[in-house]
N, C-alpha and C positions, 0 to 999 in steps of 0.2 A: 634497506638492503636490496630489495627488488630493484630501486631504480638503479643501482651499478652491475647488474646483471646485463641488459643489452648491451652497455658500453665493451664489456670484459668483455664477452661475446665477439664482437664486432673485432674490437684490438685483436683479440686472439684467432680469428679467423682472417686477419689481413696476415700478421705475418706467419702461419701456416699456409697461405696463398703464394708469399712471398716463397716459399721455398721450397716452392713447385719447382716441374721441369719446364718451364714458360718459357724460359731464354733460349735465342738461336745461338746455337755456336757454330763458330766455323768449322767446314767441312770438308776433307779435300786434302791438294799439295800446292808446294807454288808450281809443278809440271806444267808448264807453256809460259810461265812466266821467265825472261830475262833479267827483269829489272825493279826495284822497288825504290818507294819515297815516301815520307812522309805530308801530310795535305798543305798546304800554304797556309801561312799564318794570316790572319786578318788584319792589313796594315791598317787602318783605324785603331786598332787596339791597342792600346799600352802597351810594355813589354813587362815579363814579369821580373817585381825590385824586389819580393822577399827572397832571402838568400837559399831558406828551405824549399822553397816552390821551384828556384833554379836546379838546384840541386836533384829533386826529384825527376823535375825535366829531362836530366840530362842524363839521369842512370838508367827512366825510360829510353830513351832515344840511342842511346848508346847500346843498352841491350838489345833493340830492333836490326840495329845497324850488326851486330854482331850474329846474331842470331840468321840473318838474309844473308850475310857473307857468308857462313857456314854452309849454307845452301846452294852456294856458286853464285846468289843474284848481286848483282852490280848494285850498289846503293846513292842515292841522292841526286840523280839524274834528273832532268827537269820535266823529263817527257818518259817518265818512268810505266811500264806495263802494269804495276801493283802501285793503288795510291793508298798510303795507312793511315788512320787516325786512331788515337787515345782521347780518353777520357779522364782526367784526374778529380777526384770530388774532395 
């Protein structure tokens, strides 16, 4: 029994770490910005073929787009003042 005590210890002090205030979030308005895009895709990459990964893609992207128009910025410009990235996991 002693020896799954440091383990449980350990486990249980990572995700009470985890759910600290650790993360930056963004701060701020788009004020000064014009313009937004999202970052370039890495043409070496494959493209994504699962249908749910496209899917998701597209309901991010589509919210960003939506969300930057609501705000008056101009969206998908090549030389945009805002560049965005996501993270899907």
């Amino acid at each position: 029994m002693k020896s799954l005590t440091f383990p449980v210890l350990a486990a249980l002090s990572l995700v009470l770490a985890a759910c600290g205030p650790g993360i930056d979030l963004p701060k701020g308005t788009s004020k000064g910005y014009t313009s937004a895009r999202l970052t370039h895709h890495n043409p070496n990459l494959p493209p994504v073929a699962d249908p749910t990964q496209r899917a998701i893609h597209g309901m991010i992207q589509n919210s960003l787009r939506q969300q930057f128009s609501a705000k008056g910025l101009a969206y998908g410009a090549a030389n945009a003042d805002l560049v965005v990235a996501y993270l899907v996991i």
